[in-house]
N, C-alpha and C positions, 0 to 999 in steps of 0.2 A: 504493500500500500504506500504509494506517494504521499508525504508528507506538504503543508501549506507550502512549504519555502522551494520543495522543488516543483511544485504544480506553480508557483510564481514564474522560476526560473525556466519551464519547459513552454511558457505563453509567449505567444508572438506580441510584443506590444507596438502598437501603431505611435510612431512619432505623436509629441504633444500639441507640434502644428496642425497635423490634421485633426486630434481631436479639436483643437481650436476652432477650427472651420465646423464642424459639426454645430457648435452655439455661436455662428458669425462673426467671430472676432477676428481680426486681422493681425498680422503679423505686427503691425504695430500697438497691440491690445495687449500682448503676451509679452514676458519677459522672460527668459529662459532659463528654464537650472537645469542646463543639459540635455537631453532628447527626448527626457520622459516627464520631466516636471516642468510646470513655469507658473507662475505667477499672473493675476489678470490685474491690467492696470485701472489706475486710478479715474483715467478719461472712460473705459469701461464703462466701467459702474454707475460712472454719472449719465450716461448717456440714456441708461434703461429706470433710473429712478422717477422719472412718470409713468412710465407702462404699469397698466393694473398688473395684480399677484394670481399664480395658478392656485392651486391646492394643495394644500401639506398636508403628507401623512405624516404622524409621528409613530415611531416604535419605541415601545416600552415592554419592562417586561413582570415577571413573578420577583419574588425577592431574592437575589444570588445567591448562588449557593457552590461549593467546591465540585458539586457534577455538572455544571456550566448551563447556560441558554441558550447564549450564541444570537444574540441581538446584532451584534454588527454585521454578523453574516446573514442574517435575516433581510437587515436594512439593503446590505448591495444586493441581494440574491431576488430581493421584491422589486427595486428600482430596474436590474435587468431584464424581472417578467414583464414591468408594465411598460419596455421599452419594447419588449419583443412583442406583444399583441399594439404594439403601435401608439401608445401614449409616446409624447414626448416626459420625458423623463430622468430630471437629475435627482441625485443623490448628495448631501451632504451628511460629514459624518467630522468627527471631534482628531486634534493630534494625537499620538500616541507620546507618553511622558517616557521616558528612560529609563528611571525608577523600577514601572510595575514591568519594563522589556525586559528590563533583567533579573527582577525578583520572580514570582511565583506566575504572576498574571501572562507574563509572553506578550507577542504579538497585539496589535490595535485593529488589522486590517481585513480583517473576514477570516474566511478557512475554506480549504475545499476549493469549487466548480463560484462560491461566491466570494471574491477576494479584490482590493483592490490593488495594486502595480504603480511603478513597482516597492514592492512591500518591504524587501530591505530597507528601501533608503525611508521611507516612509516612516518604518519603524526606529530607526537611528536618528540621524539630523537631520533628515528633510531638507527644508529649504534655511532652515535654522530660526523658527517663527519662535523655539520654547527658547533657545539661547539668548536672543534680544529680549524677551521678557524678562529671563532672569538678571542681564546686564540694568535693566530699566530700572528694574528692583532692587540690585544693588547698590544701583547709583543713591536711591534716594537713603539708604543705608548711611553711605560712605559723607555723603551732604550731613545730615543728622550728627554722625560723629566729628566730623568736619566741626560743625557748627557751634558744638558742645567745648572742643578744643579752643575754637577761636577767641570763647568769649561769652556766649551764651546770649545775645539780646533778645533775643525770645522769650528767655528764661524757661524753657524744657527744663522739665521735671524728668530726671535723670531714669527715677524709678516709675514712671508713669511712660515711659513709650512703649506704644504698642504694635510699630512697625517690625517686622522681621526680616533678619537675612533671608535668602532661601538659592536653592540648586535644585536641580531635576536629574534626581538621584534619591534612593531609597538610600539613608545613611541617617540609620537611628543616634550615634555619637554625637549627630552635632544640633541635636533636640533642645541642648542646653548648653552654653558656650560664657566663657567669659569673653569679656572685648576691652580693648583700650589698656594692653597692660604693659605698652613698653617703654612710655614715655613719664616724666614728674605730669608735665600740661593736661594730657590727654584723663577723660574722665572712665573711668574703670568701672562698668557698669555686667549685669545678667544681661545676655541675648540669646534668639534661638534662632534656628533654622526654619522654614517650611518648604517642603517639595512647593516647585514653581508651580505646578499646575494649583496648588491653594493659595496661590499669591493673590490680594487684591490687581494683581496689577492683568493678570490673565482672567480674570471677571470684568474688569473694565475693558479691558481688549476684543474680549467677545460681546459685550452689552453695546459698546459704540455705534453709532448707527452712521458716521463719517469721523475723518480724519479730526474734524472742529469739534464734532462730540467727543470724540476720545481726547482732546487739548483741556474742554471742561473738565470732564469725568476724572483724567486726574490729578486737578487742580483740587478737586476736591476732596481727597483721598485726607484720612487724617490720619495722622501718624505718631502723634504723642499730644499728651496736655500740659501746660505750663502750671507754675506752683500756683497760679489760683486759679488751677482746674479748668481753664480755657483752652478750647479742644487751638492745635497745632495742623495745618494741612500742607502740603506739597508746593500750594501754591506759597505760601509763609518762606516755604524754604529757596524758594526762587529758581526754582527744578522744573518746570513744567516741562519748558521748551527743549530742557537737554534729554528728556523722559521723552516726550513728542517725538523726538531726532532718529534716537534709538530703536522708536518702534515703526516709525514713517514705511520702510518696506516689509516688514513684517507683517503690517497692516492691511497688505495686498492679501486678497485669499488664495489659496494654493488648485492648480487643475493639474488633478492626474484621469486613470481611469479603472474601469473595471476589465476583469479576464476577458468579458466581452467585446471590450472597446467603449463601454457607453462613459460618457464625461460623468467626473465626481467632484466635486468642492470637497477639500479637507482645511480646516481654518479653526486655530485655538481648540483649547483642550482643559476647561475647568475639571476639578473631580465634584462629583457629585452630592457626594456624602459630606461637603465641605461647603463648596459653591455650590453654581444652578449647574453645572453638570452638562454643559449645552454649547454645539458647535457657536460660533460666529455669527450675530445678526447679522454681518455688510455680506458675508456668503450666504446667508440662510433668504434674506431679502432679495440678492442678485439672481441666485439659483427659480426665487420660486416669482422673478420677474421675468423671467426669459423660455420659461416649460410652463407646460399644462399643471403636473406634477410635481413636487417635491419632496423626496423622501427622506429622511433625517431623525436623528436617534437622540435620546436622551439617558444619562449614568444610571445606572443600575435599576432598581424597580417602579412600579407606577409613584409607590410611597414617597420619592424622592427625586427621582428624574424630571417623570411626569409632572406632579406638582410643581414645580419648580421651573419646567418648560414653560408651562402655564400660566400661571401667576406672576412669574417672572420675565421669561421673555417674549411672552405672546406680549403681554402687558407691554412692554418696552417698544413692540413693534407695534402694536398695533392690529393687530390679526390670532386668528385661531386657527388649530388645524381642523381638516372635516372630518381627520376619523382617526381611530386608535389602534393601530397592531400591538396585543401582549402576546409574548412570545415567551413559552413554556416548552419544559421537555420533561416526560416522563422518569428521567431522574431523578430531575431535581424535584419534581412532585414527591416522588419516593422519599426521597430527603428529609423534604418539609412534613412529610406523614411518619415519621421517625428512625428510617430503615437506616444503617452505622454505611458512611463512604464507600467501604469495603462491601459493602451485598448488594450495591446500588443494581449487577448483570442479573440477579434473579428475579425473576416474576415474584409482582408483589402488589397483588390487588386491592387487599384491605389498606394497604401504604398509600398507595392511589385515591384510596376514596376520603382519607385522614388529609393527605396534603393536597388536594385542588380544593381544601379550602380557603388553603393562600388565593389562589385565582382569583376564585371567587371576591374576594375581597378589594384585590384591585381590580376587577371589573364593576365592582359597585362603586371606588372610587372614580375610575372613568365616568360613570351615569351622574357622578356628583357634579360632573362640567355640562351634564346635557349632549354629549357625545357620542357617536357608533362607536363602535368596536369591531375587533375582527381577532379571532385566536389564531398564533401561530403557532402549530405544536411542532414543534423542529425536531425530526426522526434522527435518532440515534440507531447504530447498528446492531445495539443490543437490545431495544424496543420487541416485546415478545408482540406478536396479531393478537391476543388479548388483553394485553397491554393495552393497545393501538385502537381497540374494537371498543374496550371499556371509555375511553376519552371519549370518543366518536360518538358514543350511547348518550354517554354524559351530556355532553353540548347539545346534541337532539332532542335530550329529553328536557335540556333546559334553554330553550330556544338562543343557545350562543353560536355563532355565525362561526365556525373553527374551520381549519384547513392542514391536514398535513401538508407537512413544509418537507422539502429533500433540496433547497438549491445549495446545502454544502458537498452530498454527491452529483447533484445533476444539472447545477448550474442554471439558468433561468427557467429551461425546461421540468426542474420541480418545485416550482415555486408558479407560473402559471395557473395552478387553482387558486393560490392565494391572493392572487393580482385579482382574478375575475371577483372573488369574495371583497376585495377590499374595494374595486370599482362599485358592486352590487350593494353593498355598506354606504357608500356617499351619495347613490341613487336615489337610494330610500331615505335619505335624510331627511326630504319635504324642507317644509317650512323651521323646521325644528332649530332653534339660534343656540351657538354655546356661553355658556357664560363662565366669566371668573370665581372661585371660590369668596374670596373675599373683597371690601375695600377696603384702600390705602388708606381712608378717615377712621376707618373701629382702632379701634386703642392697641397697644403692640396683644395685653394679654388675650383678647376677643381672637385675634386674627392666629395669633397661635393655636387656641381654643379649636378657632373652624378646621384649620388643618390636622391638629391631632385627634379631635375626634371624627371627623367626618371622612382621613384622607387613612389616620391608621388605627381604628378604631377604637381609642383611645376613652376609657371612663372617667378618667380626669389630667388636668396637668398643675403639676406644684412648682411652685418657685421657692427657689431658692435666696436667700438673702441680698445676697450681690449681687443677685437678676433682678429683684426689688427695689434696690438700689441704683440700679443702672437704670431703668426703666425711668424714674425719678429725674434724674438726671438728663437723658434722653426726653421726656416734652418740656423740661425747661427750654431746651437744646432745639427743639421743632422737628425733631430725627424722629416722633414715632408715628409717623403719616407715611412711613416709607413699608415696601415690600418686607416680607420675613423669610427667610432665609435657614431653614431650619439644619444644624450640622448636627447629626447621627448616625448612628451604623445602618450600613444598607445591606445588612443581611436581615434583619426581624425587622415589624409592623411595630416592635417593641423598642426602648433606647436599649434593650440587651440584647445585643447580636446571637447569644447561646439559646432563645425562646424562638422556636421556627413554628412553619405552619399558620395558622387564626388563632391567636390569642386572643381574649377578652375580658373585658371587667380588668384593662389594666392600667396602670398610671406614667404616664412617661416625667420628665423632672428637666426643667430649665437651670442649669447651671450659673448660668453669665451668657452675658450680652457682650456681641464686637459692632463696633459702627463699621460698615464700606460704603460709606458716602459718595466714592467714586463709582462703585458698582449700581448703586442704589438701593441698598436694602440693608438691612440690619439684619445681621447670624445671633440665631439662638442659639447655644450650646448644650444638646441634650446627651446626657451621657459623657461616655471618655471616648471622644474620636481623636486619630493621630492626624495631626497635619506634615508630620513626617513620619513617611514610614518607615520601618528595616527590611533586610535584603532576609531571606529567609537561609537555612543551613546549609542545601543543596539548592540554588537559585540555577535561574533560565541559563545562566551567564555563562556556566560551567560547559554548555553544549555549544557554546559557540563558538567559530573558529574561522579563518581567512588561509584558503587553499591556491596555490594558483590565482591570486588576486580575485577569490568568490566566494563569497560567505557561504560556509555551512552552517548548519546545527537547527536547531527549532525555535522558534519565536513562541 
């Protein structure tokens, strides 16, 4: 069995000119990073920002789990079916960070017959979009300590900044760091790292809606308080425009494509379980002004992806999608129904019937936006025909629109029922309008309230002191009119990642409040999430290697 990385390497890929020509661009539209990537420029984009918008699907999925979903392969392997029954149809989809390349997670780019090309470079540097974020980020770091050195007229509170280093690397050591320790001048303060992709500065990247909104956005950005407690921001620090510089072509969205050939936007890479977890408005906007269709994925499950698409970036744009792919696999049902990693190959019915009622649950979430839906059940090789027959019954007997999915063996050709179900989904939608979960006027605790209980079925939520505190703070401040931003584990419906399946009658717990003023939204902190990860014992990293100038090993 051929592995993603040599089913990459065995695709013929069409020069990135010609895909260019595919979505009309001109030779002078594109910027090139070599034969297979480039870049759409700035005159682009402006060009198509009257043109009304086609349709976005979003895919979303169950809540993750270590037997996987396979949502991104979902995402290209649908985009190729609705391009082969003739929809005009792009695909955008999120960067892949470094970190999870080479810790446990692998690969960002599909799998299988649905992948997008090419995937090496994709999955390494790219075009370098996370490396300028992390340089943007550091700058405003190095300013800050600069600043502290010089003199202070800000008067930052040494113990009060809330900026962080960060790298896009999973490197649990530098969680917690001392700074400033080698001069008398210099002030010797605690700092920490975050992987880049939880940087504010890749939430504002992705939230921008033009290059002038991203110069606002992070002007706005706060980054420490001064000793009477008066918030400190980017623009204070006189950064804006060296921040702007750095990220200027980064800011271009990235075209590659799929095994097919069909054109993809890949652009920014928040995490989900931190941020909104969600490609690029200036790609997600351009893609679904130029097709009928636009197919695009959001971090991890409805609980947290979806909500967050929603709430957050539709909001920001301005638009809804018309319908919802959750995408589930009989594994990971098995999972969530309590079967141990290890038995996941055996038939296991009763498991089955215990864990789709995770599903169930974000499908009830989805109905909470007024939204179709469409099930993707992504066939695994180990999937028994009653296994398969059970889902099938299941969704029948509870009028849920499902599809087995195959376009990781079969490339667009199995995924075609899904395309038609997901066409047949936006048909019937009638009159029916989606609407947002919350507004930006209910108080921060309301708006948390609607999302925990209505999005993870949540019986109550408690705060905690310093979220009491902070909240306080924050409407003196005018900051709790803003979006919520929830950071949690995206394995349970719970803040405890160890409780799978439909939990209920449970309580989730607000820790502390962060401002991202530049992003727009205010993160709740529920539970213990990492903003840096670690590399695990045996990581991705160990299989990789450069042959005859060609990468092997497994993503």
């Amino acid at each position: 069995m051929l592995t993603d990385l040599q089913i990459a390497q065995k695709s013929e890929m069409i020069k990135i000119n010609e895909i260019a020509k595919k979505l009309n661009l001109s030779q002078e539209e594109i910027e090139l990073y070599g034969n297979y990537k480039a870049k759409i420029s700035y005159e682009a984009l402006n060009k198509v920002k009257g043109k009304s918008r086609g349709k976005i699907i979003l895919v979303s999925a169950i809540n993750p789990t270590p037997a996987g979903e396979g949502k991104s392969t979902t995402t290209i392997g649908l985009g190729d079916s609705l391009n082969k029954l003739g929809y005009n149809t792009m695909v955008c989809l999120r960067e892949p960070s470094l970190g999870p390349v080479m810790g446990v997670k692998g690969g960002a780019t599909g799998g299988g017959y649905a992948q997008v090309v090419p995937m090496e470079d994709i999955n390494l540097h790219f075009t370098g979009d996370i490396h300028a974020i992390t340089a943007a980020n550091n700058l405003i770091s190095a300013v800050i300590d600069n600043h502290l050195f010089q003199g202070n007229t800000l008067d930052i509170d040494p113990e009060n900044i809330i900026w962080r280093r960060a790298m896009d690397m999973n490197d649990r050591a530098l969680r917690k760091i001392n700074v400033a320790l080698s001069l008398k001048r210099e002030v010797p303060r605690l700092d920490k790292f975050d992987i880049t992709v939880a940087s504010e500065i890749m939430a504002v990247f992705c939230l921008a809606t033009d290059l002038e909104d991203l110069k606002l956005r992070l002007a706005r950005i706060v980054v420490a308080f001064d000793r009477s407690h008066n918030p400190i921001t980017v623009n204070d620090l006189k950064v804006v425009g060296a921040v702007t510089m750095l990220l200027k072509d980064a800011f271009k969205p990235n075209l590659v494509q799929t095994l097919e050939g069909n054109p993809v936007l890949i652009h920014g890479g928040p995490f989900a379980n931190i941020a909104h977890g969600c490609n690029s408005i200036i790609a997600t906007d351009y893609a679904s002004r130029i097709s009928d269709i636009t197919v695009t994925e959001a971090g991890f499950g409805a609980d947290l992806g979806m909500e967050k698409f929603i709430d957050i970036k539709m909001r920001a744009m301005d638009a809804m999608p018309e319908v919802v792919v959750l995408v589930a696999t009989i594994r990971a049902l098995k999972l969530h129904g309590g079967v141990d990693k290890t038995e996941l190959t055996e038939e296991n019915i009763e498991a089955l019937k215990k864990g789709v009622e995770n599903l169930e649950k974000h499908i009830e979430s989805v109905l909470e936006y007024n939204l179709p839906y469409v099930i993707a059940l992504n066939r695994f090789p180990t999937d028994t025909s009653r296994e398969i027959d059970f889902m099938l019954d299941w969704a029948k007997t509870n009028n849920h629109l499902m599809s087995l999915s195959e376009v990781f063996a079969k490339g667009s050709e199995g995924g075609l029922d899904l395309a038609k179900k997901v066409i047949e989904a936006i048909n019937n939608k009638g009159s029916k309008k989606a609407t947002l979960l919350y507004k930006t006027e209910s108080s921060i605790e309301d708006k948390i309230n609607e999302i925990a209980k209505r999005i993870y079925g949540a019986k109550e939520v408690v705060f905690k002191d310093k979220a009491k505190e902070q909240i306080e703070v924050y409407k003196k401040l005018g900051w709790d009119k803003l979006p919520i931003c929830v950071a949690k584990t995206p394995l349970s419906l719970t803040d405890n990642g160890k409780i799978k399946g439909r939990p209920r009658d449970f309580t989730v717990t607000v820790r502390s409040f962060k401002p991202s003023l530049g992003a727009g939204f205010i993160v709740a902190m529920m539970g213990n999430v990492m903003t840096m990860p670690g590399l695990p014992k045996a990581g991705a990293y160990e299989n990789m290697d450069v042959i005859d100038g060609k990468i092997v090993g497994l993503f």
